[in-house]
DRENFIDO-914112 format. One record per residue (C-alpha): residue number from 1; residue in three letters; x, y, z. Coordinates in pm, 1 decimal. Layout:
N
(NUM; ALA; (X; Y; Z)) ...
END
This chain:
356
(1; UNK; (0.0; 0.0; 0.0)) (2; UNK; (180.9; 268.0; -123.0)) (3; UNK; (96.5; 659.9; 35.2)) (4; UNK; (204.4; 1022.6; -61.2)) (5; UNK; (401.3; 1194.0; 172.9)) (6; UNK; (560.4; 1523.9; 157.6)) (7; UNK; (828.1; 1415.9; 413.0)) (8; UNK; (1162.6; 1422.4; 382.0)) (9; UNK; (1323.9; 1083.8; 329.2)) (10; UNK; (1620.1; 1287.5; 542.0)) (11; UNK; (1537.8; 1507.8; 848.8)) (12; UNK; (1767.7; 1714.0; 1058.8)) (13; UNK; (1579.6; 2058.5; 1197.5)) (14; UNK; (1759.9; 2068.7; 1464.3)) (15; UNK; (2137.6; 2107.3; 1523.4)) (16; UNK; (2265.3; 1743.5; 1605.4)) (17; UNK; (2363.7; 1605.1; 1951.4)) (18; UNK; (2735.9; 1668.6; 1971.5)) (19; UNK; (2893.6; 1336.5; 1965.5)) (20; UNK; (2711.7; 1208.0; 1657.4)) (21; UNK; (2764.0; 1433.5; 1400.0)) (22; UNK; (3009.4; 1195.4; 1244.6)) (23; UNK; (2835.3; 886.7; 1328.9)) (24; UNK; (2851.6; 611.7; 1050.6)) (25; UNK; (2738.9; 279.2; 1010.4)) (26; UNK; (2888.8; -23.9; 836.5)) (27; UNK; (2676.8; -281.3; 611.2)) (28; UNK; (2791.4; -611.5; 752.2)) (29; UNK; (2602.8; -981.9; 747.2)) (30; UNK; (2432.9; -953.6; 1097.4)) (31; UNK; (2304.8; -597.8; 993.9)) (32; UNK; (2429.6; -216.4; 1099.1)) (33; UNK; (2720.4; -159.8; 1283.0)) (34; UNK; (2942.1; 141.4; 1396.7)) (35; UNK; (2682.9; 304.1; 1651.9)) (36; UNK; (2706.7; 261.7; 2034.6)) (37; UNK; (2354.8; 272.0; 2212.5)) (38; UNK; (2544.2; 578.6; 2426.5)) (39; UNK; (2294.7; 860.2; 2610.7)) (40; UNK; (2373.0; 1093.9; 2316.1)) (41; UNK; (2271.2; 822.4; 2078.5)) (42; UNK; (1910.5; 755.7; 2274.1)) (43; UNK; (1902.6; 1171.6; 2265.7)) (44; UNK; (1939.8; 1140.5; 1896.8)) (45; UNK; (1721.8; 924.4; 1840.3)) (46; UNK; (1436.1; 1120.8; 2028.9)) (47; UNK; (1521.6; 1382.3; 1858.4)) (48; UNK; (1480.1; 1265.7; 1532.5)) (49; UNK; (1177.9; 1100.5; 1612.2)) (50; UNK; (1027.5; 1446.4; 1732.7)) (51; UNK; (1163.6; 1612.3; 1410.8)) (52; UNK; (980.4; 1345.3; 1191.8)) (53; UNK; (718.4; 1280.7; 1414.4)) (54; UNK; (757.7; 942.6; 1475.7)) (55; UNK; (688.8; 702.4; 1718.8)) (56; UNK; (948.9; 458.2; 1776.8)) (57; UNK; (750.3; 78.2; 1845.4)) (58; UNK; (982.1; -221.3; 1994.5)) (59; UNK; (922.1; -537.2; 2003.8)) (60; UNK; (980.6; -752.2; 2353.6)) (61; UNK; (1258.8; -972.1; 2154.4)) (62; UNK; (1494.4; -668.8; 2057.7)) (63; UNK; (1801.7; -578.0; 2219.5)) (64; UNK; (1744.3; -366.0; 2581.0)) (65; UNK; (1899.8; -49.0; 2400.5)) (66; UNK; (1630.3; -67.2; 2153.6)) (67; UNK; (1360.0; -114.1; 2386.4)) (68; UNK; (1460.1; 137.8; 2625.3)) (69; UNK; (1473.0; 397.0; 2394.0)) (70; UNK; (1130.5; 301.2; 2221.8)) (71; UNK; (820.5; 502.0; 2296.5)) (72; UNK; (608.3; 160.2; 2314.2)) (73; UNK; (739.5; -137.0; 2425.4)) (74; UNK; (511.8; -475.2; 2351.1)) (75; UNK; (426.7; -802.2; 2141.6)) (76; UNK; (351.6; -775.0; 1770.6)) (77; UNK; (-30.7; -706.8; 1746.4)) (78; UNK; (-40.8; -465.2; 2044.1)) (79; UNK; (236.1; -240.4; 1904.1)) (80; UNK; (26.3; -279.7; 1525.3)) (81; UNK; (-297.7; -171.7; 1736.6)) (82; UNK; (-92.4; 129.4; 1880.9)) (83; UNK; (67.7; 276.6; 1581.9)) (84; UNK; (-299.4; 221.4; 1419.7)) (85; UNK; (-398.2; 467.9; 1754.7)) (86; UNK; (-101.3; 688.1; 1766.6)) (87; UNK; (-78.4; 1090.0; 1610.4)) (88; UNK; (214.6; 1025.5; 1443.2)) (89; UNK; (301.1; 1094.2; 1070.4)) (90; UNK; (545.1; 800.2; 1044.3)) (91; UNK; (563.7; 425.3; 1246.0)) (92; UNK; (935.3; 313.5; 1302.1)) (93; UNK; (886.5; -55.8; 1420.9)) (94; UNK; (1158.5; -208.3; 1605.5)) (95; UNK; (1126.7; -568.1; 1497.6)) (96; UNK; (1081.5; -793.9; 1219.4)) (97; UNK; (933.3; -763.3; 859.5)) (98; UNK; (572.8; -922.1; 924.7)) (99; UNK; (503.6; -719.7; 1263.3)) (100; UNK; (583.6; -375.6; 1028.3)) (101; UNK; (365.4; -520.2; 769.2)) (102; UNK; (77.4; -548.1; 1027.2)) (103; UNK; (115.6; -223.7; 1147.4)) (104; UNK; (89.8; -89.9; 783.5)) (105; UNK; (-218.7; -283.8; 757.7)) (106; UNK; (-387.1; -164.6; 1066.4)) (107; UNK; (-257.8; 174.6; 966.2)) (108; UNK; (-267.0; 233.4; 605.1)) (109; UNK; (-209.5; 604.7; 626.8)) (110; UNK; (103.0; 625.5; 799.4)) (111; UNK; (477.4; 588.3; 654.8)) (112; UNK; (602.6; 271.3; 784.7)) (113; UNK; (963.5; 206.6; 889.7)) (114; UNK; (1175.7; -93.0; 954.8)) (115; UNK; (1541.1; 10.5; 1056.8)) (116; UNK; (1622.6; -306.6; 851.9)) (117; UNK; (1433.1; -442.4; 610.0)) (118; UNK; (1602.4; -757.7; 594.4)) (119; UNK; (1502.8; -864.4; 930.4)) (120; UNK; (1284.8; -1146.8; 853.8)) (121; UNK; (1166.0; -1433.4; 1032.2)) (122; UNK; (1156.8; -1849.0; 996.5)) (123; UNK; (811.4; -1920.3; 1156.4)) (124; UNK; (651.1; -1632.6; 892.0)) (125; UNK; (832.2; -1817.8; 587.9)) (126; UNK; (717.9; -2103.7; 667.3)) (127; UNK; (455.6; -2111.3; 477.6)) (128; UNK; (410.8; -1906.9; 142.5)) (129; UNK; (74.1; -1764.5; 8.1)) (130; UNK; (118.9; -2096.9; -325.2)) (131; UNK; (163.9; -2334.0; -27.0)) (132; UNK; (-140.3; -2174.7; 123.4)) (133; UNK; (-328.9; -2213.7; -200.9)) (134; UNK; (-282.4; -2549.2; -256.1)) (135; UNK; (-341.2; -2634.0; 131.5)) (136; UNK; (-666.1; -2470.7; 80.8)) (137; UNK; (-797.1; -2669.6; -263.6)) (138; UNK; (-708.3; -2960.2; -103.8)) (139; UNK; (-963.6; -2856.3; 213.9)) (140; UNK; (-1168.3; -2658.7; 26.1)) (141; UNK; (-1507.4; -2618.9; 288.3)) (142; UNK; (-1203.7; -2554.4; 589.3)) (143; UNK; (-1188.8; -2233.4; 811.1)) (144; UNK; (-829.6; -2117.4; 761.0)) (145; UNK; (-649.2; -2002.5; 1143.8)) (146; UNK; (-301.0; -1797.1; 1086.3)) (147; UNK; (-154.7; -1684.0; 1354.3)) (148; UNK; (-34.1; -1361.6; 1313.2)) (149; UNK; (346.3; -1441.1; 1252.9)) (150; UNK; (265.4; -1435.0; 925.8)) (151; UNK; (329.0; -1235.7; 567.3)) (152; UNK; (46.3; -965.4; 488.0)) (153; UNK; (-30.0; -1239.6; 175.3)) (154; UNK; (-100.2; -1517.8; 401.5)) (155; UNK; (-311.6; -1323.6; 648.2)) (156; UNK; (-481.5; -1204.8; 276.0)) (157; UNK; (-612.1; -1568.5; 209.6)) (158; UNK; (-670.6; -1589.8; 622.3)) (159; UNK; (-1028.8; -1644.6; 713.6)) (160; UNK; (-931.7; -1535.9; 1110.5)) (161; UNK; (-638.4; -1473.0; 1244.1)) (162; UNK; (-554.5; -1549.9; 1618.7)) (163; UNK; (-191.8; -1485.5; 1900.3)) (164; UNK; (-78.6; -1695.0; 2106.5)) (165; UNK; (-284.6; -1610.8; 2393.9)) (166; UNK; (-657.8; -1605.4; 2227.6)) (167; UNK; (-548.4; -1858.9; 1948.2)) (168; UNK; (-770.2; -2150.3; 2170.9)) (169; UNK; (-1080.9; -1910.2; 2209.9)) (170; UNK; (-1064.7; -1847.4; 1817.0)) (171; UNK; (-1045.1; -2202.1; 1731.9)) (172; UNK; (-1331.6; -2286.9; 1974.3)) (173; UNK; (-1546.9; -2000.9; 1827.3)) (174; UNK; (-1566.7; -2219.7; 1462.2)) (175; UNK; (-1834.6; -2437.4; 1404.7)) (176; UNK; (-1713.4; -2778.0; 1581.5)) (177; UNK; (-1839.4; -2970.4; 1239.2)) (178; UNK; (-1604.1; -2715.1; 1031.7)) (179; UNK; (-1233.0; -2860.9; 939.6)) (180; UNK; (-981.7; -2614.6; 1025.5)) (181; UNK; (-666.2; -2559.4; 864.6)) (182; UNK; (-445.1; -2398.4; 1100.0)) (183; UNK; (-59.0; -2270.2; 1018.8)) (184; UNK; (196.0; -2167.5; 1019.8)) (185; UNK; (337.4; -2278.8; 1397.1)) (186; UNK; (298.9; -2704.0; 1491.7)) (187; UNK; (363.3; -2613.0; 1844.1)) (188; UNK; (111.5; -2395.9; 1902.4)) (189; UNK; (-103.3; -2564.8; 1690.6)) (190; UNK; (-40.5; -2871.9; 1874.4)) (191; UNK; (-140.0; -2620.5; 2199.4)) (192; UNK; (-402.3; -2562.3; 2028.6)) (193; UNK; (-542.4; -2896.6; 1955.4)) (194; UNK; (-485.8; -3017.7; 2307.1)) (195; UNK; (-702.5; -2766.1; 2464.6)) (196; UNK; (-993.5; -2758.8; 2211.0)) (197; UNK; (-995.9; -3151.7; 2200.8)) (198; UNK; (-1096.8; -3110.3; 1801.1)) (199; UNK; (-999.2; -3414.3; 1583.5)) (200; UNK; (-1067.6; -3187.6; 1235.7)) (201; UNK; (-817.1; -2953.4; 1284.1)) (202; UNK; (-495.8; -2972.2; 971.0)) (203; UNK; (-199.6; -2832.8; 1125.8)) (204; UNK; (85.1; -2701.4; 922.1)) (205; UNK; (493.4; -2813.0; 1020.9)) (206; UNK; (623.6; -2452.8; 1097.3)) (207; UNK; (795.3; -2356.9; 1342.7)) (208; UNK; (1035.5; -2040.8; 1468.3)) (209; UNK; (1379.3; -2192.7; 1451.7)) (210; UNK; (1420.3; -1974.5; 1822.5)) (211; UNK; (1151.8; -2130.7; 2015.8)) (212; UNK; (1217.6; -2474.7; 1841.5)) (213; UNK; (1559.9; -2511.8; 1952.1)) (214; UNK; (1448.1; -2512.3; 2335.5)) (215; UNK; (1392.1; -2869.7; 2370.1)) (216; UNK; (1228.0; -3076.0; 2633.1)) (217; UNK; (1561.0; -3205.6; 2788.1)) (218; UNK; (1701.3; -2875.5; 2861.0)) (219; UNK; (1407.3; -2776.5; 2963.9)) (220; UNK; (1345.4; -3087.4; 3257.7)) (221; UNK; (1736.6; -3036.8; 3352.6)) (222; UNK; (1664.0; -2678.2; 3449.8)) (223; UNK; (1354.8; -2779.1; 3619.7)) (224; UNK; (1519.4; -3055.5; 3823.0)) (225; UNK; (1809.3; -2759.2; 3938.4)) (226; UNK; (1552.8; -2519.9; 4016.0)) (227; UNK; (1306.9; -2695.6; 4189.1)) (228; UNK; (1125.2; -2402.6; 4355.7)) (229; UNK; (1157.7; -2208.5; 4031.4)) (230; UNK; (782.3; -2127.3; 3827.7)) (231; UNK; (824.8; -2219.1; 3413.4)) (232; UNK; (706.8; -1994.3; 3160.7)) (233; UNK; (711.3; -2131.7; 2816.0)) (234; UNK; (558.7; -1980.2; 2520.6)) (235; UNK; (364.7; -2193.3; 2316.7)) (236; UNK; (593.7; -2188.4; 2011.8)) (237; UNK; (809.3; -2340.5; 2227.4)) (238; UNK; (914.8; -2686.1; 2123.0)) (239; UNK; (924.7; -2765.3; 2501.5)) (240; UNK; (582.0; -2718.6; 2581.0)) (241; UNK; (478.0; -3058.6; 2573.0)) (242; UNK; (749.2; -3187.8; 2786.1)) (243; UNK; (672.1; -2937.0; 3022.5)) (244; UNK; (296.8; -3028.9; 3021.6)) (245; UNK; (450.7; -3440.9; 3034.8)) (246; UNK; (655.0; -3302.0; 3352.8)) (247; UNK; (345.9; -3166.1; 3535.6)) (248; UNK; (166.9; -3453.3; 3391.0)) (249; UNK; (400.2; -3691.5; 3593.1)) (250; UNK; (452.6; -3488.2; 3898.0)) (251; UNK; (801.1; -3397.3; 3813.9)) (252; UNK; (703.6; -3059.8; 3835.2)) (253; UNK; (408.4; -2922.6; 4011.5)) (254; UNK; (117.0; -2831.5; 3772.5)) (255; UNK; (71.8; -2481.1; 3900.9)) (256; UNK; (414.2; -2403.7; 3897.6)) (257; UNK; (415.6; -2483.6; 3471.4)) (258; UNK; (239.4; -2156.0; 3284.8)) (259; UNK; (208.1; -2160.1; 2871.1)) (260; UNK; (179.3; -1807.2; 2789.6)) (261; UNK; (233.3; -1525.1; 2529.6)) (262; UNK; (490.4; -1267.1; 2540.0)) (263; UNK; (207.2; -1046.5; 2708.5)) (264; UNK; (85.8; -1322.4; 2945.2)) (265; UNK; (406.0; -1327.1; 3074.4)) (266; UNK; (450.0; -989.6; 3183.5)) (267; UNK; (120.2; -1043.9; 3383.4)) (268; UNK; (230.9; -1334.8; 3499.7)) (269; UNK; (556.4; -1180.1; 3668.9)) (270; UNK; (361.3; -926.2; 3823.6)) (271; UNK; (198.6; -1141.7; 4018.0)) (272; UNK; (374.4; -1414.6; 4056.1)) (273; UNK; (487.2; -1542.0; 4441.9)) (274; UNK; (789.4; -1749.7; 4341.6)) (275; UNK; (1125.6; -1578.0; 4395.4)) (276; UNK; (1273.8; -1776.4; 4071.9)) (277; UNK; (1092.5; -1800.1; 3733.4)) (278; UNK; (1231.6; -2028.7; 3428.4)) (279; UNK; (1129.9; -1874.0; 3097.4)) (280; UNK; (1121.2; -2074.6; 2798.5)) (281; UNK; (1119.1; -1813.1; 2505.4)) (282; UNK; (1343.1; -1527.1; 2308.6)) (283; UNK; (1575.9; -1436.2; 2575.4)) (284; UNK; (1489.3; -1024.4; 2508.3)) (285; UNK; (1195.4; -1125.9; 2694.9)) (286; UNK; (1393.3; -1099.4; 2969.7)) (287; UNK; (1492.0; -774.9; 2997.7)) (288; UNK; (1112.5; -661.2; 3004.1)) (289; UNK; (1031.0; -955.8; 3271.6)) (290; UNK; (1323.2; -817.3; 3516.9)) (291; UNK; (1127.7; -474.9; 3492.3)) (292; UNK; (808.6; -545.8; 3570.6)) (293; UNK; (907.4; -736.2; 3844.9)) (294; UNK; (1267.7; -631.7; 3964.2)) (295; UNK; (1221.5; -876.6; 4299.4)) (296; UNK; (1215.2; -1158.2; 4132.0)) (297; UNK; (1494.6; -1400.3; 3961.3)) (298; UNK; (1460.0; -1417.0; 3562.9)) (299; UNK; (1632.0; -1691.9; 3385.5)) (300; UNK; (1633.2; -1835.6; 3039.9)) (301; UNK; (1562.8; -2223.2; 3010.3)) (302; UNK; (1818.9; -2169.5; 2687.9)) (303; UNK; (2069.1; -1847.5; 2725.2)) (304; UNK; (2128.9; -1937.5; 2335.9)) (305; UNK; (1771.4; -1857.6; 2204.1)) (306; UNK; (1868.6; -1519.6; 2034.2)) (307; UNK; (1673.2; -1464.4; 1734.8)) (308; UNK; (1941.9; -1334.3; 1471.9)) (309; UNK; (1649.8; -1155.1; 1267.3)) (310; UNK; (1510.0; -976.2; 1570.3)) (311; UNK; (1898.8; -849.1; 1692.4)) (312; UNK; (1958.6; -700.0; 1327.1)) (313; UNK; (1805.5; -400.1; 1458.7)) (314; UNK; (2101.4; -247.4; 1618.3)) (315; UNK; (2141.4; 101.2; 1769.1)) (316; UNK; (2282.2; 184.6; 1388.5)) (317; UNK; (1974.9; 73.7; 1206.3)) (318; UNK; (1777.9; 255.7; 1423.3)) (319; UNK; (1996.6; 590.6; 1366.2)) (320; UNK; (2002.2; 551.4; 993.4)) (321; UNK; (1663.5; 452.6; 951.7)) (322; UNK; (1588.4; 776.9; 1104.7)) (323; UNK; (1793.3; 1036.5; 965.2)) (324; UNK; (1806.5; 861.5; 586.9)) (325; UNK; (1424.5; 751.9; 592.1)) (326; UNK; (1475.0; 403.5; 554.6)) (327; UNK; (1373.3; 118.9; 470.8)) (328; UNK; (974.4; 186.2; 408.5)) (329; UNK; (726.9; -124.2; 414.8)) (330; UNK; (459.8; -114.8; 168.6)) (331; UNK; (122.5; -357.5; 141.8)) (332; UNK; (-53.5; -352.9; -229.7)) (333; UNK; (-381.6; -263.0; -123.1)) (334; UNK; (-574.9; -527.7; -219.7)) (335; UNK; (-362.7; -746.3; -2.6)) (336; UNK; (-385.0; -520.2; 292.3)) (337; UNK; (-757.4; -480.9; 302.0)) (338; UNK; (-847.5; -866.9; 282.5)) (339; UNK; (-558.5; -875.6; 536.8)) (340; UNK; (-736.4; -613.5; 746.0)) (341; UNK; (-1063.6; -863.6; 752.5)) (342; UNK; (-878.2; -1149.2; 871.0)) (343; UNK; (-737.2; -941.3; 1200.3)) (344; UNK; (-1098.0; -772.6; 1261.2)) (345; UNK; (-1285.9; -1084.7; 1269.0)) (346; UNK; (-1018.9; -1224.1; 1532.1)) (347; UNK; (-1119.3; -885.9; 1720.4)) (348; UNK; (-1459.5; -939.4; 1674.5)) (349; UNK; (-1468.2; -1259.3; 1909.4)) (350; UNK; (-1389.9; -1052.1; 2196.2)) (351; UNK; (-1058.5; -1149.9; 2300.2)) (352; UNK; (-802.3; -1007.6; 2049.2)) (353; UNK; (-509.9; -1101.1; 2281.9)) (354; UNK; (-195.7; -914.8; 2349.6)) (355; UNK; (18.8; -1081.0; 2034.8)) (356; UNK; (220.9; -1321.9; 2004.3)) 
END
């Protein structure tokens, strides 16, 4: 969806911080480089927001420097449902393609930014609007589910999408003798399944390559080393059902074992009474968990789950992507609206979650 704007692709109205007049970034294979997330940097950054009036959106899985400096903070579909509510000319989103892609759905008039554009993501190409196609001839009377962590194409040929944390009410709110093709992510599909009890529901074999990687034997080590410690695990997590198994077998008690979003667990830490917590998910998450509850104990079930695509927005993509204008998204419109439908009817069921 492509928009006029009279705006600069370079603004600079104001004389510069001192410090970072010379600033410059290098090109390299894990994105921008060459910037230091220093106080004069963050100052920059405001400024420039203010001069293009901007609001700066970052995701919970980006680096602490990014977040910090962000005017919203937050999981993918909150931050689109912000910048869809914000006064603001221009939407820099701090995270990867699909969540600026959303925003630009959900807010069609406003210039959309990505400090990278190349920050991608493996769940979201998992599955490609062909491979949708053909899933859908071959189930032709089915109720298509995408979760969210998908391309503005797929949530095009979506019938409903759903997060993490409302994707069980949105199954349960389709006819129970309707098939349901649900994609891209097995594990939360497999969540999904488990709670509904449906035996016509199609699953596609996505995944995030992140929340994959923390397995079920890392996860019941940690568990059995910290046994006074609560677990969150997100649902993408290919853990889950050995955590479930663990509660399942008394290994671990069952309240102590939460499946949440990104969003669920920040409520979760606020009120939680145990003085360690285990989280199973992007380790960025953590950063936002040790906020909102500085008293208690944070640790990842995997330190190694950094998602590469989410980290390629470094304090030098952010800089350049605001003083150079770069890199806009754009949605062809006919995409975006039949996009638009699919997030409104999740909305329209009464829970539209927090995100992912």
């Amino acid at each position: 969806m492509s928009i006029t704007s009279d705006r600069p692709a370079t603004v600079d109205t104001e004389p510069v911080t001192p410090g970072l007049t010379d600033a410059r970034w290098t090109d390299g294979p894990g994105g921008y480089t060459g910037v230091e997330p220093t106080a004069e940097w963050a100052e920059e950054v405001r400024r420039l927001a203010r001069a293009r009036n901007a609001t700066l959106l970052a995701h919970n899985y980006q680096l602490p420097a990014i977040q910090d400096v962000a005017d919203h903070v937050g999981d993918s579909l909150a931050l689109s449902r912000i910048a869809a509510e914000v006064d603001a000319d221009e939407i820099i989103f701090c995270g990867v393609h699909f969540m600026a892609e959303t925003a630009k759905i959900l807010s069609p008039e406003k210039r959309v930014l990505i400090p990278d554009e190349r920050a991608g993501c493996s769940l979201a190409d998992s599955i490609t609007a062909d491979e949708l196609r053909e899933w859908k001839a071959e189930h032709p009377d089915a109720v298509v589910v995408s979760y969210v962590n998908t391309t503005a194409e797929v949530k095009g040929l979506t019938d409903i999408c759903c997060t993490s944390s409302n994707a069980v009410d949105v199954v349960a709110s389709i006819d129970p003798d309707r098939e349901v093709l649900f994609l891209p992510d097995q594990f939360l599909g497999a969540h999904v399944k488990r709670e509904t009890g449906r035996d016509n529901i199609h699953i596609w074999a996505g995944e995030c390559h992140v929340h994959a990687g923390i397995n079920g034997d890392e996860l019941a080590d940690q568990a059995n080393s910290h046994p006074d410690a609560d677990l969150f695990i997100h649902p993408e997590c290919g853990c889950a059902t050995s955590a479930l198994y663990l509660a399942g077998e008394g290994a671990v008690p069952e309240d102590k074992v939460k499946i949440l979003s990104t969003g669920g667990m920040l409520d979760a830490a606020r009120q939680t009474g145990a003085k360690q917590v285990l989280v199973a998910t992007e380790i960025g998450m953590l950063h936002q968990l040790r906020k909102a509850a500085p008293g208690v104990d944070f640790q990842a079930v995997n330190e190694r789950a950094s998602c590469p695509y989410m980290k390629m927005i470094t304090p030098a993509a952010l800089l350049r992507s605001l003083r150079e204008g770069r890199d806009e998204v754009f949605v062809a419109d006919d995409v975006a609206e039949r996009a638009r439908q699919s997030v409104e009817r999740m909305i329209a069921i009464g829970n539209p979650g927090t995100g992912e």
